[in-house]
Each structure stands twice: as structure tokens, then as C-alpha cells.
C-alpha positions as CSV (number, residue, x, y, z in Angstrom):
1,X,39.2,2.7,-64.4
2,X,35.9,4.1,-65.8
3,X,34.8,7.4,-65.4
4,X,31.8,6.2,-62.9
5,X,34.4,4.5,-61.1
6,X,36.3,7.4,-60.8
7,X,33.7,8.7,-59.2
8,X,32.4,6.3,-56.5
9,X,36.5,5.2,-55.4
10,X,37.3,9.3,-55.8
11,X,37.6,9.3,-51.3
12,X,40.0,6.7,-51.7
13,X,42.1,7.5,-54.8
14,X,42.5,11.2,-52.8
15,X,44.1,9.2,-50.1
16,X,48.0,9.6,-50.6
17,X,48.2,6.2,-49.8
18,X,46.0,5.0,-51.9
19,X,46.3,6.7,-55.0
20,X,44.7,5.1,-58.3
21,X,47.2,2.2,-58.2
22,X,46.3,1.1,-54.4
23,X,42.0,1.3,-56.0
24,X,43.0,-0.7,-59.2
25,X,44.6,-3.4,-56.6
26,X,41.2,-3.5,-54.9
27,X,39.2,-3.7,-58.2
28,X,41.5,-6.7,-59.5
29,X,41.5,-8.5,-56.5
30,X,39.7,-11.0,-54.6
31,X,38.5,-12.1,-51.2
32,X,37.1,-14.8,-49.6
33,X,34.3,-14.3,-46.4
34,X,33.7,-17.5,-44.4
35,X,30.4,-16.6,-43.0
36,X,27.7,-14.4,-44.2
37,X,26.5,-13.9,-40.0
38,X,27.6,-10.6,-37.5
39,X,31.2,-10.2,-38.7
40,X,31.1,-10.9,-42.1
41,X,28.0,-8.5,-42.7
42,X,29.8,-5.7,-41.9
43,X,33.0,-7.3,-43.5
44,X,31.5,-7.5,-46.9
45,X,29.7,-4.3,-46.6
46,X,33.0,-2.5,-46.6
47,X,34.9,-4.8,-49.3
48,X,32.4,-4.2,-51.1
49,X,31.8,-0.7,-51.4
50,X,35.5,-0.2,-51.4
51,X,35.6,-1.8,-54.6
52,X,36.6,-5.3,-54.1
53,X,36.1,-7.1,-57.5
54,X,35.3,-10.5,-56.7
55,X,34.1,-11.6,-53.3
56,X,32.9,-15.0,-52.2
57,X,30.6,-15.2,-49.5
58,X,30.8,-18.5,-47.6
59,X,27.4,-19.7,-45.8
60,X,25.7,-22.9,-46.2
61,X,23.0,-21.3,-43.5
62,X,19.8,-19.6,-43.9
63,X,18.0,-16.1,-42.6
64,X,16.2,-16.2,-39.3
65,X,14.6,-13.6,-36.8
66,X,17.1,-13.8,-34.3
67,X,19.7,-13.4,-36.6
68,X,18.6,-9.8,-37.4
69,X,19.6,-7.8,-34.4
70,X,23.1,-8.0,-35.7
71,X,23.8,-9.2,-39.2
72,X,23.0,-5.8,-41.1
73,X,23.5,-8.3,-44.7
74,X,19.6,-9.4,-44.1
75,X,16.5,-8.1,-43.8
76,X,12.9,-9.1,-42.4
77,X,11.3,-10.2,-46.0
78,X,14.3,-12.3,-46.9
79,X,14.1,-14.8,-43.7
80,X,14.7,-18.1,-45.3
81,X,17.2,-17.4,-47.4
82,X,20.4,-18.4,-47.6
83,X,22.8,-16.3,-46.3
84,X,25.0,-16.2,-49.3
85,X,22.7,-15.0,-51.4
86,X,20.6,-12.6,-48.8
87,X,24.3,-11.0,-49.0
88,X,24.9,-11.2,-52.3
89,X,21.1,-9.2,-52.8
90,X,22.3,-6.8,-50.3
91,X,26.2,-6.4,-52.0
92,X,24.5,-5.9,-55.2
93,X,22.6,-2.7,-54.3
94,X,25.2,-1.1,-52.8
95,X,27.8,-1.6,-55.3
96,X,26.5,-3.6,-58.5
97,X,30.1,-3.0,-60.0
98,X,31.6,-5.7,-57.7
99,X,31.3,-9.7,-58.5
100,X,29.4,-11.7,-55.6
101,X,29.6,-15.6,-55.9
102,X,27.4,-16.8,-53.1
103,X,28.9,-20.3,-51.9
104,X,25.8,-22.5,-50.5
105,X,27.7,-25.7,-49.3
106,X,29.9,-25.9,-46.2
107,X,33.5,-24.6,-46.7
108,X,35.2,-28.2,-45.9
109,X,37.6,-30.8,-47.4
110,X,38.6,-30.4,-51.2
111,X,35.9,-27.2,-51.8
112,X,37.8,-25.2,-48.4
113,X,41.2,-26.0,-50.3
114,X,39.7,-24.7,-54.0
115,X,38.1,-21.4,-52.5
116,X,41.3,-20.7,-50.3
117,X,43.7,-21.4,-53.3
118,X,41.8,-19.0,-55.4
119,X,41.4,-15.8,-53.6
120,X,43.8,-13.1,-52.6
121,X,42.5,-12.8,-48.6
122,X,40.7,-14.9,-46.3
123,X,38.3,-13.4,-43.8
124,X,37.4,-16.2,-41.2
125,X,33.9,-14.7,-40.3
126,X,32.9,-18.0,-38.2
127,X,32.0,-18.8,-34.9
128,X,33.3,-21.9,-34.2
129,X,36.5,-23.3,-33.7
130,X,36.8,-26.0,-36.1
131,X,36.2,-24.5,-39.0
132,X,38.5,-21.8,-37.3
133,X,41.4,-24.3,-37.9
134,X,40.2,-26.0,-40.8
135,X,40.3,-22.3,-42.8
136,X,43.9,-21.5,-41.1
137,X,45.2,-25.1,-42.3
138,X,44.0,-24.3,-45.5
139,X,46.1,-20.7,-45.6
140,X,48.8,-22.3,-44.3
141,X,48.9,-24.7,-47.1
142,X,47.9,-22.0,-50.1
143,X,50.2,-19.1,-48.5
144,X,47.1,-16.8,-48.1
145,X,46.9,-14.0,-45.6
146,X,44.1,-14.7,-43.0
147,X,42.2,-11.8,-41.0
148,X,40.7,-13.4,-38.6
149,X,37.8,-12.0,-35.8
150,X,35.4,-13.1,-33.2
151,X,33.0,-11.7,-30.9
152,X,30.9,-12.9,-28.1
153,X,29.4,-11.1,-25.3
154,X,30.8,-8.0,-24.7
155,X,34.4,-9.2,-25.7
156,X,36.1,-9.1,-29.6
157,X,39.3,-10.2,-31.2
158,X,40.8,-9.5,-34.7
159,X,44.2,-10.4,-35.6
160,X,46.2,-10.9,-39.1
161,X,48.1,-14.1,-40.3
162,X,50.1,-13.3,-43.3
163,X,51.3,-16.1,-44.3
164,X,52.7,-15.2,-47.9
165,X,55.6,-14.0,-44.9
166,X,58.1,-16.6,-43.5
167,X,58.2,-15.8,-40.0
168,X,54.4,-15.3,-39.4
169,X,52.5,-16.8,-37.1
170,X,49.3,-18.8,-37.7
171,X,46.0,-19.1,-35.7
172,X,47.1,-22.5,-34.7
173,X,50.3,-20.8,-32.9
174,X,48.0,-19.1,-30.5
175,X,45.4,-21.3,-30.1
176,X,46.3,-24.8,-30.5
177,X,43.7,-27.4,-31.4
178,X,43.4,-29.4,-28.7
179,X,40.4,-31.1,-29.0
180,X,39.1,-29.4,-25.6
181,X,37.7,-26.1,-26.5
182,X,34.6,-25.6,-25.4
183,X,32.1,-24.6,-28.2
184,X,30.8,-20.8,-27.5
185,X,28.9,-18.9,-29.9
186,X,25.9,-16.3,-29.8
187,X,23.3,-19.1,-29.8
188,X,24.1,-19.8,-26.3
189,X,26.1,-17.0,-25.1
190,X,24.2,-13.7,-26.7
191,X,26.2,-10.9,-28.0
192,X,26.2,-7.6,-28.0
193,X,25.2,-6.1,-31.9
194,X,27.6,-3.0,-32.3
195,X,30.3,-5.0,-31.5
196,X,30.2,-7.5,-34.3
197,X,29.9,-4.1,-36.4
198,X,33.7,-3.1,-34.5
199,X,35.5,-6.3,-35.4
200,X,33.9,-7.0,-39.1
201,X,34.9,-3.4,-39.7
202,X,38.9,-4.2,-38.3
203,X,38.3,-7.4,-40.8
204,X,37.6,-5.3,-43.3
205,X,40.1,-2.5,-43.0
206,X,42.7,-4.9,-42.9
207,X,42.0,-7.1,-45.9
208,X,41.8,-3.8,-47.8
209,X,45.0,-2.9,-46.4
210,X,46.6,-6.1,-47.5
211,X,44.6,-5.9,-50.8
212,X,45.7,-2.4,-51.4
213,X,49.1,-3.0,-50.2
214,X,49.2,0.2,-48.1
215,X,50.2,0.7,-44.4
216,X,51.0,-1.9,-41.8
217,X,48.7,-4.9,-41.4
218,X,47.8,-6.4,-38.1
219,X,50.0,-9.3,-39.1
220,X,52.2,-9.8,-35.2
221,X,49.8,-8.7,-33.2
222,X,45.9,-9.5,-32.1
223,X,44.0,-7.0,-30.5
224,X,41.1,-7.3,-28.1
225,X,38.3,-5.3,-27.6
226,X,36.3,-4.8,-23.9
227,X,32.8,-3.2,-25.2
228,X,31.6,-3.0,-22.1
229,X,34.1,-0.5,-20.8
230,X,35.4,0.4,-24.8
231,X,39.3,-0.4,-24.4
232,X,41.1,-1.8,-26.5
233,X,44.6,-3.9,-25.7
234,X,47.3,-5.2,-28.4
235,X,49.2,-8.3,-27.4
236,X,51.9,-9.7,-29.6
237,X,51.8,-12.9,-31.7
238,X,54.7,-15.1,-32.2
239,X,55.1,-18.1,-34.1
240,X,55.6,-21.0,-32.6
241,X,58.3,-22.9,-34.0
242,X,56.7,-26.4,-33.4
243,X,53.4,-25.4,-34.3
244,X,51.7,-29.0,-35.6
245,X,50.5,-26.6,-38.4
246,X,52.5,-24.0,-40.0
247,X,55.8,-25.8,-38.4
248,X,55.9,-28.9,-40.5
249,X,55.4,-26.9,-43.6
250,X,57.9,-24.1,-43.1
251,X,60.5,-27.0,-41.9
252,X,59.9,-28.8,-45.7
253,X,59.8,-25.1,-47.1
């Protein structure tokens, strides 16, 4: 570590937890944010000016108006743009140290399975729940922890999957793909802009956490958020043992 990083990490390295060791984890790792909209504005924000080496941001979409109420990675003169590399313009001014690939094409199929193999931490950013499942399938499969958030309305989740862990749960265990789920998303629905702040912050902090290897990651529980009135609940995540998902692969493990 340079003495300019020295510098800029010098908050976190005086953490006890942290240390120099817990920064140098954060420079020499990696993580992957599927979706470059409300939560994973915020989300990047943070890894990046934490220090996250190498971050992919995920998002085959483009800039618009409405967009900018909420997802504080764009700005007015870059509507149009994609996503990806809006964020990547706006990572690089705030910490020019860190390495931002911008991924343009959907996150599906083979490209989901090489982008998920290759990172340390997945952040599902998205808002639908399809790719939802296709990203947790894919973590599953590659043994990488997932933080995963959501936010519509006036009402947010976050929750942790680690599953480098045997007995963890996936996203799959609590919300099985049925086929049925109604597709909501701020489009149709609205949402309230601080509140996709709250959660892609929680994303953040806990891929950091995971990254860093300090405290006690979310991993077991989800937690919801009710902006509206501001309280928070926890609710316990267990695996489900015959989970079509992470079952199978723990049962040939």
C-alpha cells in the first residue's frame, strides 16, 4: 500500500477491525454489481471509495430522465448512456485508483456463469425476479457469496447468501421460483429515492464486510425495511433442504 493510499483508506485502516490487512483484502479483491440502477448506485459508490480494486458493473441499459430521481451514478448531460459506463465515469472521479469494467450485454447464460466465477462477491442490484434466480443459480454453482436487495415503494429487503458455507441458505430457499410471481418494479410501482440509498448502502456494507473479512455478515437472516414509518424487522433464513437449487448440489457435494 502506497503512501496516497495510506492516506485516502487511513478511516478504515484506524478501525481495529480493519487494520491494514482487512484494506489490502479490499484492494485485492473483486466484486460483481448486477445493475447499475437505484441500488447498485449507492452500492458501487461505497465499494468503490472503500477501495474495492476491481468492480464490474452489470447493465445492458441506458440513462433516462426518470431514472434520475434515484440513481445518484448518473447525471442530466449523460442521458443516453449506458449505465455501465455513466457508472464507470462517475467511479472514476471518485476513486480513479479502483478498476471499473463496465459490462454492456445482459448478464445471462455462459457470460452470467464467467462474471460470477470470477469475482469474489455478487451484489444482485436488479429488479426483477428472473434474473434474481438466474444470478443465485449461478452462486450456487461457483460457491460465491450473494448480497442481495430490493426496494419498491416504501418497502426494502437485503439479505446475505454465503454460499462458500455448507449450511447456507440460498435466495431460491426463500423464494422459490415458481413461475407465478408477479413482475413489480419502479416503472409501474414508483419508489421512494432515499430508500434505494438505505438498502444499496446495507449491499455495500456487507460485501465489504465479507471482502474484508471482519464482523458478522447478514448471511441467516434478511431484514426488511418499512420507510414509511422507518422500522426495521430481522427474520431468520433457513435452508431448505429440498431446495430445487442449492439442494441437488449440496446432496452431490
Amino acid at each position: 500500500m502506497n503512501d496516497d493510499q495510506l492516506l485516502r483508506y487511513a478511516r478504515h485502516i484506524l478501525l481495529d477491525e480493519f487494520g491494514i490487512e482487512g484494506q489490502q483484502r479490499l484492494l485485492d479483491g473483486c466484486a460483481l454489481v448486477v445493475g447499475a440502477g437505484g441500488l447498485g448506485s449507492p452500492a458501487a459508490v461505497y465499494l468503490a471509495s472503500a477501495g474495492v480494486g476491481r468492480i464490474v458493473l452489470a447493465d445492458h441499459d441506458t440513462v433516462e430522465l426518470s431514472n434520475l430521481q434515484r440513481q445518484i451514478l448518473h447525471t442530466t448531460d449523460r442521458l443516453g448512456q449506458h449505465k455501465a459506463e455513466s457508472g464507470r465515469t462517475m467511479l472514476a472521479g471518485i476513486n480513479p485508483q479502483v478498476q471499473v469494467r463496465p459490462q454492456l450485454q445482459r448478464l445471462q447464460g455462459e457470460l452470467l456463469e464467467q462474471e460470477v466465477a470470477a469475482c469474489d462477491v455478487v451484489l444482485d442490484c436488479t429488479d426483477n425476479f428472473a434474473t434474481r434466480h438466474a444470478i443465485n443459480a449461478a452462486c450456487v454453482r461457483h460457491r460465491k457469496p450473494l448480497v442481495s436487495g430490493a426496494a419498491i415503494r416504501f418497502g426494502g429487503q437485503v439479505g446475505v447468501f454465503d454460499l462458500r458455507r455448507a449450511g447456507a441458505a440460498c435466495y431460491h430457499c426463500l423464494f422459490p421460483d415458481t413461475g407465478e410471481n408477479d413482475e413489480v418494479n419502479c416503472a409501474t410501482m414508483g419508489v421512494f429515492a432515499p430508500l434505494v440509498g438505505i438498502i444499496g448502502s446495507v449491499q455495500a456494507a456487507e460485501a465489504l464486510k465479507l471482502l474484508a473479512a471482519v464482523g458478522e455478515s447478514l448471511d441467516g437472516r434478511m431484514l426488511w425495511l418499512d420507510a414509511l414509518a422507518m422500522q426495521w424487522r430481522s427474520v431468520k433464513v433457513a435452508r431448505d433442504p429440498e431446495c430445487a437449487v442449492c439442494g441437488a448440489r449440496r446432496a452431490g457435494a
